[in-house]
C-alpha beads as a LAMMPS data file, in Angstrom:
LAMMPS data file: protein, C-alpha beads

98 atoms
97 bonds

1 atom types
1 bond types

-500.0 500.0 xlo xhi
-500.0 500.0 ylo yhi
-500.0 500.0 zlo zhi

Masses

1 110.0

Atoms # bond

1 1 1 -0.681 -5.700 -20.163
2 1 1 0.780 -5.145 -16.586
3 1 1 1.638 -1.927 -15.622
4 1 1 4.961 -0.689 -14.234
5 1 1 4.840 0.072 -10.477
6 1 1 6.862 3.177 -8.816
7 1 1 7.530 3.778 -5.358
8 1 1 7.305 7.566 -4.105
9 1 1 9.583 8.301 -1.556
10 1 1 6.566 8.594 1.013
11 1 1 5.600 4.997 -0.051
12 1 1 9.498 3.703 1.138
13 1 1 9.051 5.676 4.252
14 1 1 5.470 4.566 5.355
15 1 1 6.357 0.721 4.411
16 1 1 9.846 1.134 6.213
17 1 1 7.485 2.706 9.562
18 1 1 5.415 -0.637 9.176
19 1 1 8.140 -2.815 8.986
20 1 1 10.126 -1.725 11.888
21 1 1 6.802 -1.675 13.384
22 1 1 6.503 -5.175 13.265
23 1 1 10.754 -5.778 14.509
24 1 1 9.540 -4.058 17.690
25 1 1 6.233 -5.998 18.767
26 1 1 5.782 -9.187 16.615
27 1 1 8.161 -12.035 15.388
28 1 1 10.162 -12.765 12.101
29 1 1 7.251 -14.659 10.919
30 1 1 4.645 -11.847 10.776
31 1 1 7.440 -10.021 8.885
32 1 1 8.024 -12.405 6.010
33 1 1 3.862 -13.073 5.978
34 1 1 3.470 -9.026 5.777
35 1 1 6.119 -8.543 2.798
36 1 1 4.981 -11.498 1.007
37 1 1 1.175 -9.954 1.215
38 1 1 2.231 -6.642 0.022
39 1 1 4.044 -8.375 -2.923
40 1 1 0.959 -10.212 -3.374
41 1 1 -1.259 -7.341 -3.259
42 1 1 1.056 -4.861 -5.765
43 1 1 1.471 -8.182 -8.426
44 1 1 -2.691 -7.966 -8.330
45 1 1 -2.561 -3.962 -8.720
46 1 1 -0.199 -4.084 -11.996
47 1 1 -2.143 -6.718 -14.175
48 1 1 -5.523 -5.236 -12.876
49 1 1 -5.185 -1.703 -10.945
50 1 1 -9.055 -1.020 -10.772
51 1 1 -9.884 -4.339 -8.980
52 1 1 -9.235 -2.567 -5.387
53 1 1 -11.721 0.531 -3.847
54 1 1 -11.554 3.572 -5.270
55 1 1 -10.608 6.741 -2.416
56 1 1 -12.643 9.983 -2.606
57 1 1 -9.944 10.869 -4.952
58 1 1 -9.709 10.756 -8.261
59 1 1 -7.307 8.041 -9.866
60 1 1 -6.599 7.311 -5.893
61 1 1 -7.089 3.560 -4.761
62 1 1 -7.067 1.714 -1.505
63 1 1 -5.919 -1.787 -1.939
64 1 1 -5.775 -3.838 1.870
65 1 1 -2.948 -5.485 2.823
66 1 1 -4.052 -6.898 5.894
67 1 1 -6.685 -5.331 8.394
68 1 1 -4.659 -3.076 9.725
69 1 1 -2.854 -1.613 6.955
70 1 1 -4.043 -0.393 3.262
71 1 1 -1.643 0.711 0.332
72 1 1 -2.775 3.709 -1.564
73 1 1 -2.070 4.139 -4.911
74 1 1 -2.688 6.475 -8.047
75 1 1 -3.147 4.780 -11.647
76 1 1 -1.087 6.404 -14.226
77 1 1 -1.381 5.888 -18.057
78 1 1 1.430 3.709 -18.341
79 1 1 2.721 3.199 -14.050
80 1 1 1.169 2.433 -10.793
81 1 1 2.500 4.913 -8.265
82 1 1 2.761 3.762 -5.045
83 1 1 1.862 6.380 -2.478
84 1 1 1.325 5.381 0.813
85 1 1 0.931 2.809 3.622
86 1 1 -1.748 3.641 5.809
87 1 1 -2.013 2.028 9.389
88 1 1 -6.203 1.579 9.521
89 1 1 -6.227 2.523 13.086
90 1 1 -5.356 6.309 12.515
91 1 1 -7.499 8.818 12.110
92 1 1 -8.789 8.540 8.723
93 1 1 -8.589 12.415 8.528
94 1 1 -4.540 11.697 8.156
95 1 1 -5.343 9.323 4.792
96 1 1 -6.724 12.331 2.921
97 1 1 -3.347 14.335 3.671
98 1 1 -1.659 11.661 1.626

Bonds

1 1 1 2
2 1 2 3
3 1 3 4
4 1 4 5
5 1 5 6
6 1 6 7
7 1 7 8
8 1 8 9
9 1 9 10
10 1 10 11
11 1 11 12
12 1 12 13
13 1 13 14
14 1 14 15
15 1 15 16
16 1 16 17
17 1 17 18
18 1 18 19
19 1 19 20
20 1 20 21
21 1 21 22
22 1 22 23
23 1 23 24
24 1 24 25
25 1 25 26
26 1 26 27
27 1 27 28
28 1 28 29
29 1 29 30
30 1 30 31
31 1 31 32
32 1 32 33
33 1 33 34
34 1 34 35
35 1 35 36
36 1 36 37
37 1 37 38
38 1 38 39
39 1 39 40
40 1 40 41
41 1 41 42
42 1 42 43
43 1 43 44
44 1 44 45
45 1 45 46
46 1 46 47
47 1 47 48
48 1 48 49
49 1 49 50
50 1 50 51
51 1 51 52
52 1 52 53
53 1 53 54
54 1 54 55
55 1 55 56
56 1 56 57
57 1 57 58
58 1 58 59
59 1 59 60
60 1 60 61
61 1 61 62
62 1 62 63
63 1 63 64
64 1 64 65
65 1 65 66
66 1 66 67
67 1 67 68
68 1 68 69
69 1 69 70
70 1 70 71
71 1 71 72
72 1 72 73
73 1 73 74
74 1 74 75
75 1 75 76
76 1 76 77
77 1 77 78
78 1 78 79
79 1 79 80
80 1 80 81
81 1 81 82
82 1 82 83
83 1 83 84
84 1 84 85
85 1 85 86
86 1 86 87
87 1 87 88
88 1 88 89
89 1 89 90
90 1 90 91
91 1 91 92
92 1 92 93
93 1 93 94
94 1 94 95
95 1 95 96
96 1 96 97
97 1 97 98
């Protein structure tokens, strides 16, 4: 059974900081390839959420979306919440604020 997913609000803003990201420095292409790999990545998380690394939190996972940016997410009884996109080339001491 696939679970529901839910954005949080800081999982719109991170992904919407990515995206125009990518409108400044890369092309239309990279764009599409980068929402069509997170769509890719979240249909994997809601038919099987534990198939991605585990954080140092509990019920936290880290699933990449490419190398330089991972979705975290918690896993919910009955949702997948969405919380975060982290760039990879921050300071991982920023992830654990998340």
């Amino acid at each position: 059974m696939a679970l529901t997913i839910k954005w949080t609000k800081r999982s719109r803003e991170t992904f919407d900081t990515v995206i125009k990201y990518l409108e400044e420095n890369w092309t239309e292409r990279e764009i599409k390839n980068f929402i069509a790999e997170t769509n890719r990545v979240i249909g994997h998380i809601t038919i099987m959420p534990l198939m991605f690394r585990r954080s140092g939190k509990k019920g936290i996972h880290e699933a990449v979306i490419v190398p330089q940016c991972i979705l975290i997410y918690r896993i919910k009884k009955k949702e997948i919440q969405l919380l975060a996109f982290f760039d990879t080339k921050q300071s991982p001491k920023k992830k654990s604020r998340r």
